[in-house]
Structure formats: structure tokens, C-alpha cells
C-alpha positions as a LaTeX table, in Angstrom:
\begin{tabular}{lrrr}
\hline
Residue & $x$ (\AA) & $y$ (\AA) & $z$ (\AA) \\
\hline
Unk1 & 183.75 & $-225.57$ & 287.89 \\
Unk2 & 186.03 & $-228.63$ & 286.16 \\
Unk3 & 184.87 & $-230.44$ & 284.05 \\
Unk4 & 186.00 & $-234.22$ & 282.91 \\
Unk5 & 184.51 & $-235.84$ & 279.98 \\
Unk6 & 185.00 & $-239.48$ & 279.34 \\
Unk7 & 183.14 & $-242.47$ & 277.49 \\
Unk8 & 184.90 & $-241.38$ & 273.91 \\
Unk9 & 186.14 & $-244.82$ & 271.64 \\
Unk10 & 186.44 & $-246.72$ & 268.61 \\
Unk11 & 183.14 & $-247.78$ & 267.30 \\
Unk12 & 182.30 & $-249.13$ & 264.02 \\
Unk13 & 179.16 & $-247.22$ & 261.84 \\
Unk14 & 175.82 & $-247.76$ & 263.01 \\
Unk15 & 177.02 & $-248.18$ & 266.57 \\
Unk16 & 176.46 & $-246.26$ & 270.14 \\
Unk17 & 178.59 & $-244.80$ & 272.20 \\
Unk18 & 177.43 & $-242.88$ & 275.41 \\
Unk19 & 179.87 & $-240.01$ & 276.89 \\
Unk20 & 179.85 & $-238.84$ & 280.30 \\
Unk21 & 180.89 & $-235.70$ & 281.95 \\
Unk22 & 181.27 & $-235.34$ & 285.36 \\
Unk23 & 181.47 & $-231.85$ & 287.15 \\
Unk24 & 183.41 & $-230.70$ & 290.39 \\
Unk25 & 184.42 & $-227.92$ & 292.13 \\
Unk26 & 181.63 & $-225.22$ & 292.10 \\
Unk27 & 178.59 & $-225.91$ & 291.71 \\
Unk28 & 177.18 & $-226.91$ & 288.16 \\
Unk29 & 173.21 & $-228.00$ & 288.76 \\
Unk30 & 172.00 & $-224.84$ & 288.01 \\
Unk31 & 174.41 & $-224.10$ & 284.80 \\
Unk32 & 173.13 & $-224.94$ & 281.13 \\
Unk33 & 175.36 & $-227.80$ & 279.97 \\
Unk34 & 176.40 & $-228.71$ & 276.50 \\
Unk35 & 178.86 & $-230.83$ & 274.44 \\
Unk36 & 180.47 & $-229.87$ & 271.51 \\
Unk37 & 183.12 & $-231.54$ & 269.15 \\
Unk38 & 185.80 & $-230.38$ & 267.03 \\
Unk39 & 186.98 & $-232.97$ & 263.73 \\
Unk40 & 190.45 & $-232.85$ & 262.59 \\
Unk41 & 191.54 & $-229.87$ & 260.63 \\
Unk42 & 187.39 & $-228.43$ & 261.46 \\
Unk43 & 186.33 & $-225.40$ & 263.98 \\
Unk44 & 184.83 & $-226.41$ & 267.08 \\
Unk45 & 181.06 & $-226.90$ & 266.55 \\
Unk46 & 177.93 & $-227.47$ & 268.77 \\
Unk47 & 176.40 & $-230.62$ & 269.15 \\
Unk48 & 173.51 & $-230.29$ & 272.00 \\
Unk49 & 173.09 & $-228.26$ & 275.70 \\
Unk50 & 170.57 & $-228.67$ & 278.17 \\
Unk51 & 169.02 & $-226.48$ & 280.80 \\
Unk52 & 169.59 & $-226.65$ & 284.39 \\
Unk53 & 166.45 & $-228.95$ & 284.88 \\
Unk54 & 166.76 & $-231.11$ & 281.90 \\
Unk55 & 163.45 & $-230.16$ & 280.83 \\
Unk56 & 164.89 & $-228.16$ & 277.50 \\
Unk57 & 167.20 & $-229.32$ & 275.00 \\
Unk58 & 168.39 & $-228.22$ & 271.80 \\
Unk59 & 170.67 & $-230.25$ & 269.04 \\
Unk60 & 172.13 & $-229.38$ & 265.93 \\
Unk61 & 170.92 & $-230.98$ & 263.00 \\
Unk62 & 173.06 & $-232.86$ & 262.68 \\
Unk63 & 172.62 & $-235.38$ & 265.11 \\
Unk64 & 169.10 & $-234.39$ & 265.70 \\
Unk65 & 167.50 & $-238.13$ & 266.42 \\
Unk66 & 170.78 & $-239.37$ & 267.38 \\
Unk67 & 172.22 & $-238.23$ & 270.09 \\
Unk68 & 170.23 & $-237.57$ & 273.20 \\
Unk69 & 171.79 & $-235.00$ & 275.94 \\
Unk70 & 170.61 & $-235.95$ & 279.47 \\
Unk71 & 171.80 & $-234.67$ & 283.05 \\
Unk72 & 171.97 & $-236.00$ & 286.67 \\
Unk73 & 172.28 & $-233.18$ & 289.15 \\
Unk74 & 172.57 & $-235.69$ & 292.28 \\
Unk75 & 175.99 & $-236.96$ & 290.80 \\
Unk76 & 176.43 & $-233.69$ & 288.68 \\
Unk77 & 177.34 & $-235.34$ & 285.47 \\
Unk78 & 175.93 & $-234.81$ & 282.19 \\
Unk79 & 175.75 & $-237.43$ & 279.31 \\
Unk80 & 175.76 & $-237.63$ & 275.61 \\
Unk81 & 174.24 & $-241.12$ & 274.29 \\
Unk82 & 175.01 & $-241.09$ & 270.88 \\
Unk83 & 173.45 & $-244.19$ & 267.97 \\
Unk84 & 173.21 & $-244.65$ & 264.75 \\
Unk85 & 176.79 & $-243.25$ & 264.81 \\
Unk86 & 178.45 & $-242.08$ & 261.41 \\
Unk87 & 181.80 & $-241.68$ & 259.99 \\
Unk88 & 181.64 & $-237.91$ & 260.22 \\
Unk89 & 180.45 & $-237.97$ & 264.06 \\
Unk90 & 184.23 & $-238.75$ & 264.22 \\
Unk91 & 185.77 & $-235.70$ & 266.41 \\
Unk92 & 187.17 & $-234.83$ & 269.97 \\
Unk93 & 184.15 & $-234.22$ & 272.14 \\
Unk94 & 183.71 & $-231.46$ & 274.80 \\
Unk95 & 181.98 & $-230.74$ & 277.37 \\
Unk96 & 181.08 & $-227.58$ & 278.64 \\
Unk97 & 179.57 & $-225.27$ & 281.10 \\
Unk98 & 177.22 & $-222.56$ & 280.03 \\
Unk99 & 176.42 & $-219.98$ & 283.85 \\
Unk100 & 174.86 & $-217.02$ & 282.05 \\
Unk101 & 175.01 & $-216.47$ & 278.61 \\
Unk102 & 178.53 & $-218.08$ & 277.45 \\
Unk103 & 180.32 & $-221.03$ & 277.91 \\
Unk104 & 182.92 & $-220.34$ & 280.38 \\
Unk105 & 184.33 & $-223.93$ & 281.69 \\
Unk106 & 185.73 & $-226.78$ & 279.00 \\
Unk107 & 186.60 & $-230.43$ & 279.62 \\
Unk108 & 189.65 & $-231.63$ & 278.45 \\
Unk109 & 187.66 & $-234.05$ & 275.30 \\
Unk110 & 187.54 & $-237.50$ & 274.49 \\
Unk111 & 187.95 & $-239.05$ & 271.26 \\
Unk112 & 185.38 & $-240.39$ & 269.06 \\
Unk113 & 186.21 & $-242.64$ & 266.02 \\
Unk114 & 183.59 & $-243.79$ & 263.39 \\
Unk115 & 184.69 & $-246.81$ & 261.24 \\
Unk116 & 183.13 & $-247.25$ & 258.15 \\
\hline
\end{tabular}
């Protein structure tokens, strides 16, 4: 599966930003999908994932109340809406692909900048 992320910007603090990701090639709809983000000089962290039917989701704290992960198996694209955004949600964001038990496919990111 490929994946392309887009919907990444320059926002100023307290603002929204929603990120798509759209999936081709094999067929997603029945993989977990997820987004993570990596900040400059940071590791690669997880931000959210959702199951194949988008009726489970998990976040990490930190954007717990946030960001909400949602999916759209008809156009197979998955999407990050993300408010109340903060200086520190600055990072390259990712998209990702989870079959079985590990993330196996990676979009290519999209930038995220948070002005204070």
C-alpha cells in the first residue's frame, strides 16, 4: 500500500489544521491506520491510530482532546483534524499503515508549523 499525506501548514497557536492521507495500491480498509510526527532534532513519536472500522481509537496524551483521528474506507483516506494547536505540535507528520501487528507502509510527511 502507498501512502500520501497532505493538509500540513503554517498556522498560528490556537488554530486547526486537518491532515489527510489518502491510500492506494493494495488494499488499506481493513489495516489499522495511524499518524505519527517527528519534531526537529526529536525521535519519531505516535500521535493516534484507528482500527479498520473506526470504531476504536487511541491518542497519546498529548493531544488527547485535540486531535481527532477519523477514516473513510469508500475513498480510503484517513484524517487527522487537529485544534487548539500548540507550538510544540510543530513536527513532520506521518502517516502510516499498521496490517498485523507493525507498521509496515509510511507516507512521505507534511509539515506542521505552530506560531506562537
Amino acid at each position: 500500500v502507498q501512502l500520501q499525506a497532505c493538509g500540513g501548514g503554517l498556522v498560528q497557536a490556537g488554530g486547526s489544521l486537518r491532515l489527510s492521507c489518502a491510500a492506494s495500491g493494495r488494499t488499506s480498509s481493513s489495516y489499522t491506520m495511524g499518524w505519527f510526527r517527528q519534531a526537529p532534532g526529536k525521535e519519531r513519536e505516535f500521535v493516534a491510530r484507528i482500527n479498520w472500522t473506526g470504531a476504536s481509537t487511541y491518542y497519546a496524551d498529548s493531544v488527547k482532546g485535540r486531535f481527532t483521528i477519523s477514516r473513510d474506507n469508500a475513498k480510503n483516506t484517513v484524517y487527522l483534524q487537529m485544534n487548539r494547536l500548540k507550538p510544540e505540535d510543530t513536527a513532520l507528520y506521518y502517516c502510516a499503515a499498521r496490517p498485523g501487528s507493525t507498521w509496515t507502509a509510511w507516507g512521505q510527511g507534511t509539515l506542521v508549523t505552530v506560531s506562537s
